[in-house]
C-alpha positions as CSV (number, residue, x, y, z in Angstrom):
1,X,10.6,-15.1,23.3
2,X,10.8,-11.9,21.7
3,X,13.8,-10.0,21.4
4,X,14.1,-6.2,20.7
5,X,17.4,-6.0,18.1
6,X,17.6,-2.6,16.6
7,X,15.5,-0.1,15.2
8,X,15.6,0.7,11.4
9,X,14.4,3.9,8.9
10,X,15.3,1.7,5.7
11,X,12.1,1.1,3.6
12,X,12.6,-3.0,3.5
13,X,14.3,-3.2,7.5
14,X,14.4,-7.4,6.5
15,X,13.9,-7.4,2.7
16,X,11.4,-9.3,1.1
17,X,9.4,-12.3,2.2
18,X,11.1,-15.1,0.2
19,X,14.3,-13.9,1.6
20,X,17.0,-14.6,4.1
21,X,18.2,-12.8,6.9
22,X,18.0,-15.0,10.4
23,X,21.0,-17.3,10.1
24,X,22.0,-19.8,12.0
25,X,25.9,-21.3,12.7
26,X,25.3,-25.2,11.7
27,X,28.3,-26.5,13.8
28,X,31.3,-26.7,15.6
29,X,32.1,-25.0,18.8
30,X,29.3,-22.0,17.9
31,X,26.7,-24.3,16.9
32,X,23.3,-22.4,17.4
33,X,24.6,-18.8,17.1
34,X,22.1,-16.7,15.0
35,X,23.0,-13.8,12.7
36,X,20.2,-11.3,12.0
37,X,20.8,-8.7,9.0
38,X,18.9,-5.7,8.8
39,X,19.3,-2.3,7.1
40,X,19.0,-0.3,9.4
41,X,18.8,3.0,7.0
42,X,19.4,4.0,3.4
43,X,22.7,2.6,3.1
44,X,23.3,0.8,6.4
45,X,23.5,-3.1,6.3
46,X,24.1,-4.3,9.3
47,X,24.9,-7.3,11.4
48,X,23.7,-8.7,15.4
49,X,24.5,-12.1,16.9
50,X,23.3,-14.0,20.2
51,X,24.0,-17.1,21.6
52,X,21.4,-19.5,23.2
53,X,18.7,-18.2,24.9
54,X,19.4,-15.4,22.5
55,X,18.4,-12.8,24.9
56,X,21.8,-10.9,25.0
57,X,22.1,-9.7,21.2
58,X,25.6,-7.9,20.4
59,X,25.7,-4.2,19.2
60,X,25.0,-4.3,15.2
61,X,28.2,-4.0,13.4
62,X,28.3,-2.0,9.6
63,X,28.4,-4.8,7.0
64,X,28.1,-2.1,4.3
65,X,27.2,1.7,4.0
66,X,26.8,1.9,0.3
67,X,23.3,0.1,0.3
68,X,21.0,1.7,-2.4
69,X,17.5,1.6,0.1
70,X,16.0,-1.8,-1.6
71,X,15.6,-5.3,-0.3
72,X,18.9,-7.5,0.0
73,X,19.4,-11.3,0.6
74,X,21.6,-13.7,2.6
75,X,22.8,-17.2,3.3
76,X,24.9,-18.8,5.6
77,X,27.0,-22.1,4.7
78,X,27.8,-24.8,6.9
79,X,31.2,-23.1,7.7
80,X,29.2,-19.7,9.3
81,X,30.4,-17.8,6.6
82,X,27.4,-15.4,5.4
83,X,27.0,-14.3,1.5
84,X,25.6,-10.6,1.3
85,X,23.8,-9.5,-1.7
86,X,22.2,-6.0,-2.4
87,X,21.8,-3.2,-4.9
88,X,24.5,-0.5,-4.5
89,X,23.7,2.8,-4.0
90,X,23.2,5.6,-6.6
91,X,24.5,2.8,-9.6
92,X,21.7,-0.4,-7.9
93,X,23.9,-2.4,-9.9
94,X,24.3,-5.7,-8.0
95,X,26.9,-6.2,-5.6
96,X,27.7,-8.8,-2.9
97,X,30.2,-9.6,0.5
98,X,31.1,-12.0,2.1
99,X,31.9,-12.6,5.9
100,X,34.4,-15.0,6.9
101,X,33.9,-17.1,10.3
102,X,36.7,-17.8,12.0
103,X,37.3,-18.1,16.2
104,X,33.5,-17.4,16.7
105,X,33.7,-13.5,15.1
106,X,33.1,-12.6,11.6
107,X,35.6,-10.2,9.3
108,X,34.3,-8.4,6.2
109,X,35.7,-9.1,3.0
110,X,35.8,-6.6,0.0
111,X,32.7,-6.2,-2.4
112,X,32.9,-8.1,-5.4
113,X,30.5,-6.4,-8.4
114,X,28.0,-9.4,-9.8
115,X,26.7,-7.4,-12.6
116,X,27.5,-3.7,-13.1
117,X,25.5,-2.8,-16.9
118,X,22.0,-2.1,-15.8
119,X,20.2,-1.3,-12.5
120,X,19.6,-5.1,-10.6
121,X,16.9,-5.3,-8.0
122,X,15.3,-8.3,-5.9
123,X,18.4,-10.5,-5.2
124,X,17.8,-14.5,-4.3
125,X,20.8,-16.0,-3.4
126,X,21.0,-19.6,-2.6
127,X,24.5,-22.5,-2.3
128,X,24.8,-26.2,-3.5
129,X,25.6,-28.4,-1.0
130,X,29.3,-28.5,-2.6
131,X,29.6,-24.7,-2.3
132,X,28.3,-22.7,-5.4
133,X,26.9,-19.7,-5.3
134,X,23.7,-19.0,-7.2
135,X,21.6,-15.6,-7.3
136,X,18.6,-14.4,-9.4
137,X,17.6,-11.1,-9.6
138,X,15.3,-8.4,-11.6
139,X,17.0,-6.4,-14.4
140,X,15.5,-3.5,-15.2
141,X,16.0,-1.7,-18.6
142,X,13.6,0.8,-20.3
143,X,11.3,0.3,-17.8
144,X,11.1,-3.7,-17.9
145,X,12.3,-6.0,-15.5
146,X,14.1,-9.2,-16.5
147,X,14.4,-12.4,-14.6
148,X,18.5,-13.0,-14.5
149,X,20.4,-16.2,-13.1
150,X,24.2,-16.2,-12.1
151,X,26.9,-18.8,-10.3
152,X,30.2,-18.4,-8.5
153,X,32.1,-21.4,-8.2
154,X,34.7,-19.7,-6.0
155,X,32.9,-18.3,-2.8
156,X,31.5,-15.5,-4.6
157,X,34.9,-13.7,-5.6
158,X,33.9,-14.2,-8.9
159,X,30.8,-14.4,-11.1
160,X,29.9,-15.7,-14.5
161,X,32.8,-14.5,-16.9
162,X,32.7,-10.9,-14.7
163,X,30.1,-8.0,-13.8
164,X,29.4,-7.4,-17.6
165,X,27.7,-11.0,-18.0
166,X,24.3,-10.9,-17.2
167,X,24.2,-14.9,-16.8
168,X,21.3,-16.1,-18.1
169,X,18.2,-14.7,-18.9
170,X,15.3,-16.0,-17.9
171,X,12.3,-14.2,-19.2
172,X,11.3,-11.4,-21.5
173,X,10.6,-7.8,-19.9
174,X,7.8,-7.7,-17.8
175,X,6.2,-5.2,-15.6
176,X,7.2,-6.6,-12.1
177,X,8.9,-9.7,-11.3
178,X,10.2,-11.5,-8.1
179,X,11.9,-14.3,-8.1
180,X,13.0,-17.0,-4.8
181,X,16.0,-19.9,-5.9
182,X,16.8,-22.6,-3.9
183,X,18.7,-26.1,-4.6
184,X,16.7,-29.2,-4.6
185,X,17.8,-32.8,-4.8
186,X,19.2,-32.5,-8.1
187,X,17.9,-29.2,-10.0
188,X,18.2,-25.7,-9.3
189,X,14.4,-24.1,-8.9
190,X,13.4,-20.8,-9.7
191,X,9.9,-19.6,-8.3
192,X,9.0,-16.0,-9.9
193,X,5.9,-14.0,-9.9
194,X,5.9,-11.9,-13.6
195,X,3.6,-9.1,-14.4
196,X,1.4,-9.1,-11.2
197,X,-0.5,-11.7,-12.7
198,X,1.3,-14.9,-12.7
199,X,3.6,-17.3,-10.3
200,X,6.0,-19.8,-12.6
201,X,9.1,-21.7,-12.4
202,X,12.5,-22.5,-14.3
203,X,14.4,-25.1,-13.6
204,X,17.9,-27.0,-14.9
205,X,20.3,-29.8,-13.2
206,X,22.8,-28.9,-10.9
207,X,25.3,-31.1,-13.1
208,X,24.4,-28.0,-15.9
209,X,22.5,-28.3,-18.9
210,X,19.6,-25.8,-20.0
211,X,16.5,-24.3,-18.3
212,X,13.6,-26.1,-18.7
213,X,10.5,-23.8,-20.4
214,X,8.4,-21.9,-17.9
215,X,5.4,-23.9,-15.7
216,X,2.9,-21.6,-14.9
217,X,2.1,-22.4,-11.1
218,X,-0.9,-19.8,-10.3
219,X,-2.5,-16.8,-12.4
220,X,-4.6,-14.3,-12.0
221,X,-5.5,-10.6,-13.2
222,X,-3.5,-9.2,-10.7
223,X,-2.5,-9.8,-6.9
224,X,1.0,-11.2,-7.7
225,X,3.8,-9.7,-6.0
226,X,6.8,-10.5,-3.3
227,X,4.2,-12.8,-1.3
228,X,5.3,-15.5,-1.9
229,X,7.8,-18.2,-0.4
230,X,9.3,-21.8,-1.8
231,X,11.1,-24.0,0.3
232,X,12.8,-28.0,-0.2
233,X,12.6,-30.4,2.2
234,X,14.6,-33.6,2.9
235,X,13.0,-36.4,1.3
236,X,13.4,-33.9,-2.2
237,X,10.1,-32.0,-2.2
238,X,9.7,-28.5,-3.4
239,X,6.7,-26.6,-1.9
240,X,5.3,-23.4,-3.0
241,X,3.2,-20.8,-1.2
242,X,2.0,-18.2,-2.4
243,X,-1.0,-15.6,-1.8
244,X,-3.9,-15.0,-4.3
245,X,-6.3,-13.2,-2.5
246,X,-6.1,-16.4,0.0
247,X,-3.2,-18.1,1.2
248,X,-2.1,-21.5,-1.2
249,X,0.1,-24.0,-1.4
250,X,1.6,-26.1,-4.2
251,X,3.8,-28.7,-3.5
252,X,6.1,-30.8,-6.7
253,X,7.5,-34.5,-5.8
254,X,9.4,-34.4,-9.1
255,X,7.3,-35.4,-11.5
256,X,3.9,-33.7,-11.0
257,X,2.4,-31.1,-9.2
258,X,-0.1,-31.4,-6.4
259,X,-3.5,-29.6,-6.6
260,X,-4.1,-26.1,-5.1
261,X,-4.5,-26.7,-1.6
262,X,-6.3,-23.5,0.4
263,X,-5.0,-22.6,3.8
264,X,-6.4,-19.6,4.8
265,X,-9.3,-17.8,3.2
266,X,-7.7,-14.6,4.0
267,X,-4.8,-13.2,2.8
268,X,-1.5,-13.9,4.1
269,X,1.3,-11.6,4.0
270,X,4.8,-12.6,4.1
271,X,4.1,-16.1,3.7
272,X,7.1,-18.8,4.7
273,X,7.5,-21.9,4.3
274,X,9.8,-24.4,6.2
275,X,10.1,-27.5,6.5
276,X,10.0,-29.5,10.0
277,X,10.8,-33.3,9.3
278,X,9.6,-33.1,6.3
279,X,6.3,-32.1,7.5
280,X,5.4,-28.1,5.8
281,X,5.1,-25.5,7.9
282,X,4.1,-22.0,7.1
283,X,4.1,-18.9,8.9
284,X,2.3,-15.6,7.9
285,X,0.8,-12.1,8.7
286,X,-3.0,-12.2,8.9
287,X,-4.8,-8.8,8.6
288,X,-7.4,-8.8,11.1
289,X,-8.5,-5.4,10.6
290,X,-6.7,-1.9,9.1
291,X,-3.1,-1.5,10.3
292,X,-3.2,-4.8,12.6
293,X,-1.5,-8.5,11.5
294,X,-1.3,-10.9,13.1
295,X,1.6,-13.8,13.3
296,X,-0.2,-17.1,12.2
297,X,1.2,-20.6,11.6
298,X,0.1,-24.0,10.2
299,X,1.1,-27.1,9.7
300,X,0.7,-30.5,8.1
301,X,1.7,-32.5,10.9
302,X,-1.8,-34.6,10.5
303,X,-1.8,-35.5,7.2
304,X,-3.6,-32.6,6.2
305,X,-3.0,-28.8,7.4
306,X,-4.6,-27.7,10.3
307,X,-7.1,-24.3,10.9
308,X,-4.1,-21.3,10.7
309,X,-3.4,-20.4,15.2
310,X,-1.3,-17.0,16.4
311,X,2.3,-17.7,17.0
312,X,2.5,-15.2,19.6
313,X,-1.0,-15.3,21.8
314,X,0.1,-12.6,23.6
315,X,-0.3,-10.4,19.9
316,X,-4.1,-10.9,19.7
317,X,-7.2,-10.0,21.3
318,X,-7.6,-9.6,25.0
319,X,-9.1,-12.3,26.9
320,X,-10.8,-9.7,29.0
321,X,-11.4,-5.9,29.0
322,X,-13.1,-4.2,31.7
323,X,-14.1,-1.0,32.6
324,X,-14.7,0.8,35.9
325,X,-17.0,3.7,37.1
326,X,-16.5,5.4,40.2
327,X,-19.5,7.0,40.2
328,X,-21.5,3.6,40.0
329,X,-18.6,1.3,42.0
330,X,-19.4,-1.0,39.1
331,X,-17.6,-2.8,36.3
332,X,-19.0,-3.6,33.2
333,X,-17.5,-6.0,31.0
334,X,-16.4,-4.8,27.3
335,X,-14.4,-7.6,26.0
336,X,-16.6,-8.2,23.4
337,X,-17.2,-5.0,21.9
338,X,-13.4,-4.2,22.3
339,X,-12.4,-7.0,20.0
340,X,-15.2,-6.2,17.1
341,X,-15.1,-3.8,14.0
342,X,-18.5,-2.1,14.9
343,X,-17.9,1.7,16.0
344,X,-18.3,3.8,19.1
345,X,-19.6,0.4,21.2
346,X,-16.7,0.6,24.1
347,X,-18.2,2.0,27.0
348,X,-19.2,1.9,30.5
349,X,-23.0,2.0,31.0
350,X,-23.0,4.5,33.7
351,X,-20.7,7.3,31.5
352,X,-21.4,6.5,28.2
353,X,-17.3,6.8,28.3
354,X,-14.4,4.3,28.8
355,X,-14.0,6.6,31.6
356,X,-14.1,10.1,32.2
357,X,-13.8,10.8,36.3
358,X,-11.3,10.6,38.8
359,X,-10.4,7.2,39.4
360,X,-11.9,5.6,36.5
361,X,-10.2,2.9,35.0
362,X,-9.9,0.5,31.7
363,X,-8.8,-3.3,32.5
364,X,-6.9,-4.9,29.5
365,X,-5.9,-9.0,30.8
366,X,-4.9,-11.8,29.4
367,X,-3.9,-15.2,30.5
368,X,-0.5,-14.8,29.0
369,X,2.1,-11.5,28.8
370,X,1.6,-8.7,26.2
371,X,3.8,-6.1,25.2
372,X,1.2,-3.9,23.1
373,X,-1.8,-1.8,22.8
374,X,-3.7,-1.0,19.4
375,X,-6.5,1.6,19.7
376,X,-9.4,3.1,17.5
377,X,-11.3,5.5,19.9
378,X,-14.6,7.2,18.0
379,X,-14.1,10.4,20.7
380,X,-10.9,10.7,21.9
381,X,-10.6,12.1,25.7
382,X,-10.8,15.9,26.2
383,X,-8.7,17.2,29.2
384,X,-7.8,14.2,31.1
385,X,-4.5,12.0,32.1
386,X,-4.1,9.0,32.6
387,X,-2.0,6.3,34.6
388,X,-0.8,3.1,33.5
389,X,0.0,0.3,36.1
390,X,0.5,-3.4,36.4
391,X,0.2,-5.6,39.8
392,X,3.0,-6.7,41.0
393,X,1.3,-9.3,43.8
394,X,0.6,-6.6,46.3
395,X,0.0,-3.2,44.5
396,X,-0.3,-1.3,41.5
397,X,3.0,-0.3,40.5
398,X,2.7,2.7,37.8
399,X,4.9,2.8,34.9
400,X,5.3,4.5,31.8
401,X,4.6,2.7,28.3
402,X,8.1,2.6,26.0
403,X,6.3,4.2,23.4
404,X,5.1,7.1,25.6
405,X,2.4,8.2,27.6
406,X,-0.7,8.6,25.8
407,X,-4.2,10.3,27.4
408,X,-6.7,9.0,24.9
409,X,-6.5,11.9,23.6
410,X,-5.8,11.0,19.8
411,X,-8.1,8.5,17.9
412,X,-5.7,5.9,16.5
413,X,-2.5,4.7,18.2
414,X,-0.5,1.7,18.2
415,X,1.4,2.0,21.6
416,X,4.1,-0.2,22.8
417,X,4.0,-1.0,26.7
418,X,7.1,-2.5,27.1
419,X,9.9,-3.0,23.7
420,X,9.7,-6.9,24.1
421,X,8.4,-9.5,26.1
422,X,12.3,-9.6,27.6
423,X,11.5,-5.8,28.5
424,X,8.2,-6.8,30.4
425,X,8.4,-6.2,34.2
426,X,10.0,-9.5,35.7
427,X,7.5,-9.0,39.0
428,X,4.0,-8.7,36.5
429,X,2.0,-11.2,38.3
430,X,-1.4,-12.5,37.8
431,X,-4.0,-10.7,39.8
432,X,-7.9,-11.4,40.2
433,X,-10.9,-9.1,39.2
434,X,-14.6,-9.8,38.5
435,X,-13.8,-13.2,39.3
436,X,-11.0,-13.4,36.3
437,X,-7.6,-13.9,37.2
438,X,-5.5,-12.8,34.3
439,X,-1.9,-10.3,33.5
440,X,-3.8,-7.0,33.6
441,X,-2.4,-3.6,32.6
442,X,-4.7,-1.1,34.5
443,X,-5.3,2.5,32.6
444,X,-6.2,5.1,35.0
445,X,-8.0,8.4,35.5
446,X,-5.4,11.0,37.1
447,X,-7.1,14.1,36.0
448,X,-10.2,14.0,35.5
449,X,-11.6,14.4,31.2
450,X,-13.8,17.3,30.3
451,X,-15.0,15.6,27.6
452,X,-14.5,11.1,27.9
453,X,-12.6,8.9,25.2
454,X,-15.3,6.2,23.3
455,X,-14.1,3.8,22.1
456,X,-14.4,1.5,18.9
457,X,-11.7,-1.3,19.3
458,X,-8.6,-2.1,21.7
459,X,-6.8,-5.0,20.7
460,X,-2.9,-6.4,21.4
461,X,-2.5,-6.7,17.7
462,X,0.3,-4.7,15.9
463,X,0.7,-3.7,12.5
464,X,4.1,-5.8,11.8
465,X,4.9,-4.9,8.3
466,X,6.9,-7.9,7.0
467,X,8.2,-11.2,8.9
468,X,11.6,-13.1,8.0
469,X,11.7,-16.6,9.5
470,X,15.0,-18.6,10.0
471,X,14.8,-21.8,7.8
């Protein structure tokens, strides 16, 4: 299922990768709800809740409106109350709220200042199992960034000994850092990449004491950034995953860590890691070519972790793409070309164009729903219109896609048929051509083109830009 919420002009809509921002109510009479927090804009936090099947998502309501436009984190705790942490505006000194759960709505405390001396970016916030608050974040001073740590013993309306106490310091100044804490059986980790060219961690009891020194995880000359996630799971083990011009994992039972193990030779983008009994799971974007990723998972459920598969088939390549002449009464069959990087290869035979005459048409099918079209045309359409139509067990029914009509008539477009799979017309029904019976979208000549669109790929792939999964 996939579920339009909102639409947002902020610059990081659901923060970084390591981060938080699907929540989930752990018990009691709203057991199940989830929360999603996105800014929306420069400024806007907001929140939106649904209830199972989580099809019916409420109106986002204004958590805060004095959001400097940087990535912020969350957390829920096992009462649905949610902890809020971002950069304020104009100041980005670090600031958080809370939202109190009580008779299944949420009410918006006051902001409480965590540290107010310098500018504080790249919040992790993360809660012991007996209710403290922890958050690390990046300092930055004379243009270095410094890895910061910081607890609240009373539900976040107070930190450290008050905003001037920077709580501990973690590193020296570097040139970028980001940083992911979480609680594990009895330690408090912190996971940061430093300088773009290294991944370490901290760590110290929960019971207090000091941080240990630094373990270097990863290096490398560069290619260290936000993408990376770290997760615990039940039986007390603390995975890493990380990309370094291919997507690892690193995994720590306490005492040692496990080799490098490589799971996709590619590079994953907002990488996350959950655990599933125990058993690792990670999600990620896969670039399969410029300006399309797709959602890709593995797992370890067999002892070792499977070849990376798409979360969401219907975001991928079509199964089929046909083409049809008029002229010629003939289809020809493009489906490989479509889905390959070589240029100006999509064609009918007959035309030497996708189409170009009345009555011409372009078959996109697969064996599942799809909500999207990604195009790369070598010559765009000159002069012609088009129609777009899906069979509804009888006819053709014409509609037009939710991101606009488009003619061909521009060489690169990402265009949205329907806002999500929910949106999808609920009479789409498989129909039968060239033998094939598949969910086709049929693209038609109204008017005929002076000059017709060639095309170099057409895939269902969109360019998602970052992914937050609900762990």
């Amino acid at each position: 299922m996939q579920k339009k919420i909102t639409e947002s002009t902020a610059a990081y809509p659901v923060g970084l990768p390591p981060g938080r921002k699907l929540l989930k109510v752990a018990s009691g009479q709203y057991r199940g709800r989830l929360v999603a927090i996105t800014q929306t804009a420069a400024g806007d936090i907001k929140y939106s809740w649904a209830d199972r099947p989580y099809v019916n998502w409420s109106t986002p309501v204004t958590i805060a409106s004095d959001a400097a436009d940087q990535p912020c984190d969350s957390l829920i705790d096992t009462n649905g109350n949610i902890h809020l942490v971002y950069s304020e505006i104009s100041t980005n000194y670090l600031v958080t709220k809370k939202l109190s759960f009580s008779g299944g709505s949420w009410s918006i405390g006051s902001k409480v200042t965590i540290y107010n001396v310098n500018e504080s970016y790249y919040p992790s916030v993360t809660i012991e199992d007996g209710g403290a608050l922890w958050v690390s974040w990046s300092r930055l001073t004379s243009g270095s960034y410094y890895l910061h740590g910081k607890s609240s013993t009373d539900s976040g309306a107070t930190w450290g000994a008050g905003p001037t106490d920077g709580g501990d310091v973690l590193t020296g100044g570097v040139t970028a850092l980001f940083s992911r804490t979480v609680i594990g059986t009895s330690d408090i980790f912190v996971v940061y990449s430093h300088g773009g060219s290294t991944l370490s961690t901290r760590s110290r009891p929960i019971s207090g004491g000091s941080w240990t020194s630094a373990v270097d995880l990863a290096s490398s000359a560069s290619n260290f950034d936000e993408h990376f996630d770290v997760a615990v799971s039940d039986n007390g083990l603390l995975a890493v995953v990380y990309d370094q011009a291919a997507l690892k994992y690193r995994e720590f039972d306490g005492a040692v860590w496990s080799a490098v193990v490589d799971l996709d030779g590619s590079e994953g983008n907002s990488p996350q890691l959950m655990f599933n009994a125990n058993v690792p799971v990670v999600v990620y974007l896969s670039e399969y070519a410029s300006g399309q990723e797709r959602l890709m998972y593995t797992s370890r459920e067999t002892g070792s972790f499977g070849s990376p598969q798409p979360l969401d088939p219907g975001a991928g390549l079509f199964d089929e793409v046909l083409a049809y002449d008029t002229s010629s009464s003939s289809y020809d069959d493009l489906t490989t070309a479509a889905s390959s990087a070589a240029t100006a290869d999509v064609y009918h035979a007959s035309s030497s164009a996708l189409m170009k005459e009345l009555g011409d048409a372009v078959y996109v099918g697969m064996d599942r729903r799809f909500r999207y079209l990604r195009l790369l045309l070598s010559t765009v359409g000159v002069g012609g219109t088009l129609t777009y139509s899906y069979w509804d067990g009888a006819n053709w029914i014409a509609f037009t896609p939710a991101g606009g009509g488009y003619d061909f008539d521009s060489s690169d477009r990402e265009l949205l048929l329907w806002n999500d799979y929910d949106g999808a017309p609920g009479g789409w029904q498989k129909e039968a051509l060239e033998d094939d019976e598949r969910y086709w979208v049929k693209i038609q000549v109204s008017t005929a083109f002076t000059t017709g669109p060639v095309g170099s790929q057409i895939t269902s792939i969109s360019d998602v830009g970052a992914i937050i999964v609900r762990r």
